[in-house]
N, C-alpha and C positions, 0 to 999 in steps of 0.2 A: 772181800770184793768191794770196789768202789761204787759209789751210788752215783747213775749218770741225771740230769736234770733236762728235762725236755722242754722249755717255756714254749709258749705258744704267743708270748706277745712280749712288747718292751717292760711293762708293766709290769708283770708275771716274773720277769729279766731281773728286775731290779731288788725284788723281795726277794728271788732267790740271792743274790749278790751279798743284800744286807747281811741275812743270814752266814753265807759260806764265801767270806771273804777271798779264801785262797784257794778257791774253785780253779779249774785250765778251764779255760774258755777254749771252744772250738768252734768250726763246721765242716769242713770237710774232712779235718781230724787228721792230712797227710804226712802234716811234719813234727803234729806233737804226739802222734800216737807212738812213732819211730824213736822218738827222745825216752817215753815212757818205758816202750818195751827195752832202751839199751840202758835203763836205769838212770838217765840224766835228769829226769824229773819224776818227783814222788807225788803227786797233789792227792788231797784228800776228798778231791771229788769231779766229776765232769759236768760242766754244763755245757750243750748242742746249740746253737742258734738256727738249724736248719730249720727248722719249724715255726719262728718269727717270719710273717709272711713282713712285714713293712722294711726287713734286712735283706730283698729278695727281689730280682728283674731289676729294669731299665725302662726310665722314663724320660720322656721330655719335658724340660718345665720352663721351653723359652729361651732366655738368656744361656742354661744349662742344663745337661743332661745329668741325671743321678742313676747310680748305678751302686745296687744292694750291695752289700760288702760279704751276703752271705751266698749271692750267684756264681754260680760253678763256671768257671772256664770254659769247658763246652757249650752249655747255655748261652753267654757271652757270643759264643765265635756263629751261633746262631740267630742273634738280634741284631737285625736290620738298621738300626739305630748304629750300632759300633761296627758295621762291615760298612755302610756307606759312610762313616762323618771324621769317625777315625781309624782308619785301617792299619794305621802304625802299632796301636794296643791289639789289633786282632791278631796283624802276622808276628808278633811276640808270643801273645796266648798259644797260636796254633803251632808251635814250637816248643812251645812248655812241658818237659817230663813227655810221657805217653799218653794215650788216647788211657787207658784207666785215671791215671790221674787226673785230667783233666776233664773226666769225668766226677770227680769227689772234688778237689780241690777247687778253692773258693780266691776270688779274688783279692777280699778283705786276708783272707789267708797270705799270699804272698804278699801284702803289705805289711803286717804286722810281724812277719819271720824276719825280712828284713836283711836277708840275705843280701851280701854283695852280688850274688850271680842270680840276682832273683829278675825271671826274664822281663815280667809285667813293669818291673818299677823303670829302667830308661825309658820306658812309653810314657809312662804317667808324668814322669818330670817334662817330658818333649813340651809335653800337652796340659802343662803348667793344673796338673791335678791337684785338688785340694780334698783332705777328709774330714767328714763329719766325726768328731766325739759324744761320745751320749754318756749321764750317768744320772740318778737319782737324781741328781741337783739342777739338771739341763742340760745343754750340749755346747759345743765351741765349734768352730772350724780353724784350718792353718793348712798352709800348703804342705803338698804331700814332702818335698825335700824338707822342709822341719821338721815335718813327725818323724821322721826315720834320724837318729842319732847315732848311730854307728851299727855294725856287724851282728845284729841279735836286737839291736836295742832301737826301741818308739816312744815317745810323749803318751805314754798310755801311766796315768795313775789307779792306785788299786779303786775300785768300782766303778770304770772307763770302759768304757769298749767303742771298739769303732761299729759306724752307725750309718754311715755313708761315703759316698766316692763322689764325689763332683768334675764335672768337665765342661769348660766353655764350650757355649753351643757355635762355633767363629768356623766357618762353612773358607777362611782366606787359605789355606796349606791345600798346597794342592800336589807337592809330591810330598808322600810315605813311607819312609823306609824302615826296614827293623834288621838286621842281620848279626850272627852272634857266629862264633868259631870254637868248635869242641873237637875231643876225640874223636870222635862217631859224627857220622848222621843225623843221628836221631838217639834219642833218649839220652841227650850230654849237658851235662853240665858245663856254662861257656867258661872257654877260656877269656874272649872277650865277647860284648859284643857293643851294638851300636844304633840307637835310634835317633833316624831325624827327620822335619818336618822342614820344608821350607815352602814360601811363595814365589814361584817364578813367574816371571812377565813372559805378554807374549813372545817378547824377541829374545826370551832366554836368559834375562839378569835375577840374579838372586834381589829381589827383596830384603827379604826376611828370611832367618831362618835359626833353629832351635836345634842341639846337638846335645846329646849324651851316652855316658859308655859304663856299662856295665862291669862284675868282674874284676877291674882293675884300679880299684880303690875300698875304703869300708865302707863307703856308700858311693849312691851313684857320683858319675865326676860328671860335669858341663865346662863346658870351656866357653868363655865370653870373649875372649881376645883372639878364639879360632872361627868364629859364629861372626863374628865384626870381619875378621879377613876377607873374610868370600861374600859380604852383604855391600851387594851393588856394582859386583861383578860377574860377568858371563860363568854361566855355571859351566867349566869346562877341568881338564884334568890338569890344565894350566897355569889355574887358579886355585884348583885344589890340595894342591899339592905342597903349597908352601902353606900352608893352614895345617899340615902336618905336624910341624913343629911347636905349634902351638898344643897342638892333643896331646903328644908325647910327652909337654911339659907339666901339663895339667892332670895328667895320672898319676899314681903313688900306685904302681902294682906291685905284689909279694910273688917270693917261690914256693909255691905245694907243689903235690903229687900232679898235678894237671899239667902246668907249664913255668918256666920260669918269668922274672920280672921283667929281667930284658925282650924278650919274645913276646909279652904281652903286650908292651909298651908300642914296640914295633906293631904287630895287630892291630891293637886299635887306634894307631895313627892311621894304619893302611888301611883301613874298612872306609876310613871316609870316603878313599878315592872311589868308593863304589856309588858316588852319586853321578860321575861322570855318563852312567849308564841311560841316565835319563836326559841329556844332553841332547838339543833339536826333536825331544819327543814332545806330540801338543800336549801342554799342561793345562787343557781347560778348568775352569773352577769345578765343573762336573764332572770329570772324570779323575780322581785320584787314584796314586800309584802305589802300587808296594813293588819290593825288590821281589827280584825271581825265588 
C-alpha cells in the first residue's frame, strides 16, 4: 500500500518533497487517480495539497486577483469575486465534467493535466492568466500559455509545484463568453470549444478583444490576425464572419473517437459567430455577459 502525505503548510510541502522526490502530487486526485488505477502511473507515494490552507480561496490583492490552485471548482463558481469580474472562467467551470467532479477537482488540477479539451484553460489564456511556481528555492511566475507545453506537458520541474493562479484585476471586458460543443449535454468532453472577452463601446464597436479555442490543437490556439479583424469594427455577424478564416487557419485539429479534423475546424470557426448574439445588447461596464 502506498503511503499518502497530508502537509498542512508549504513548508511541511517542501520536507516532504526533499525526501520523496517522485511523490504524484495532487488535490483533487480526479485525473491522476484514474491514470493510477489504469496502471499508467506507478509512483511510490502520494502527496494531498488539500490541506495547505495558503493553496486555497480567492483574494483580491489590487492590481490582481489570486486564486489557490488547490480551490475546487465548485468553490470557485461560488466566489463572488469570479462570478462578477470574470464570468468567462465561471461559465467554463460550470460546464466542467459533473457536479461530483467539480466538486473534488481543483483548478490548479486542470492546469497542470493540461489537457487540450481542458475547459478552464481557453478562459485562463482569454484573461491573460499567469501562475505562480513554488519550490524549496522560491517561486517564479510566467503566463499561463508558457507553462502549458503541449498535450500532458507544463514547466513544472521536479520539486515545483504550482502555488498560484493570477488574474488582472481590469474591470474594461464587458462581454464574456465561453461555449464548447460535445456529444451530449452535459458531462462531454468538447469537441471544440471557445472563449472570449471583448470591450464594446457604447455604440457597439469592438475595442478590444481576446479569443481562444479549445480541443482543437495540443494546446490552447489564439488567433491574433482573427482578434485584429473584428477590433474597431461593429460587432455584427457581418464582420464576423470573415474572421472565420482566420480561426480555421489557426487550428491544427486531429481525428479521434469524438470528431474528426475537418468538422472541428469548421466548429470552431462557427462558435465565433455566436458573439453576434450580443449585438445592440447594453454592454455597460457593470453588467457582463455570458452566453446562454
Amino acid at each position: 500500500m502506498r503511503e499518502v502525505f497530508l502537509p498542512r503548510t508549504l513548508d511541511e510541502l517542501w520536507e516532504i518533497l526533499e525526501r520523496e522526490p517522485h511523490a504524484a502530487i495532487y488535490a483533487g486526485g480526479t485525473d491522476l487517480l484514474v491514470k493510477v488505477k489504469a496502471g499508467a502511473m506507478d509512483p511510490p507515494c502520494f502527496v494531498c495539497l488539500e490541506r495547505i490552507g495558503s493553496l486555497q480561496g480567492v483574494r483580491d490583492d489590487g492590481e490582481e486577483v489570486f486564486i489557490g490552485p488547490a480551490t475546487t471548482h465548485s468553490r470557485l463558481l461560488e466566489d463572488p469575486l469570479i462570478l462578477e469580474r470574470f464570468p468567462v472562467l465561471a461559465k467554463s467551470l460550470s460546464v466542467l465534467a459533473s457536479p461530483p467532479i467539480r466538486h473534488m477537482g481543483t483548478i490548479g488540477g486542470n492546469i497542470v493535466t493540461a489537457s487540450p479539451a481542458g475547459d478552464a484553460l481557453p478562459a485562463l489564456y482569454v484573461l491573460d492568466a499567469e501562475v505562480e511556481i513554488g519550490s524549496v528555492g522560491g517561486s517564479r511566475r510566467l503566463p499561463v500559455a508558457g507553462f502549458i507545453l503541449g498535450p500532458g506537458q507544463v514547466d513544472l520541474q521536479q520539486g515545483e509545484v504550482l502555488t498560484g493562479v493570477w488574474l488582472k484585476n481590469t474591470p474594461h471586458w464587458n462581454i464574456h463568453h465561453y461555449e464548447k460543443v460535445g456529444k451530449r449535454r452535459a458531462q462531454a468532453c468538447a469537441i471544440a470549444s471557445m472563449a472570449a472577452v471583448l470591450n464594446v463601446s457604447d455604440q457597439g464597436t469592438i475595442e478590444q478583444a481576446r479569443l481562444a479555442w479549445g480541443s482543437v490543437g495540443p494546446t490552447v490556439v489564439t488567433s491574433a490576425d482573427a482578434e485584429e479583424r473584428i477590433t474597431g469594427k461593429k460587432l455584427c455577424i457581418e464582420v464576423l464572419r470573415p474572421a472565420m478564416k482566420h480561426a480555421e487557419k489557426a487550428v491544427s485539429p486531429i481525428d479521434d473517437v469524438r470528431a474528426g479534423a475537418d468538422y472541428r475546424r469548421t466548429v470552431a470557426a462557427a462558435l465565433l459567430l455566436r458573439l453576434a448574439e450580443y449585438a445592440g445588447v447594453s454592454v455597460a461596464p457593470a453588467s457582463c455577459r455570458w452566453s446562454r
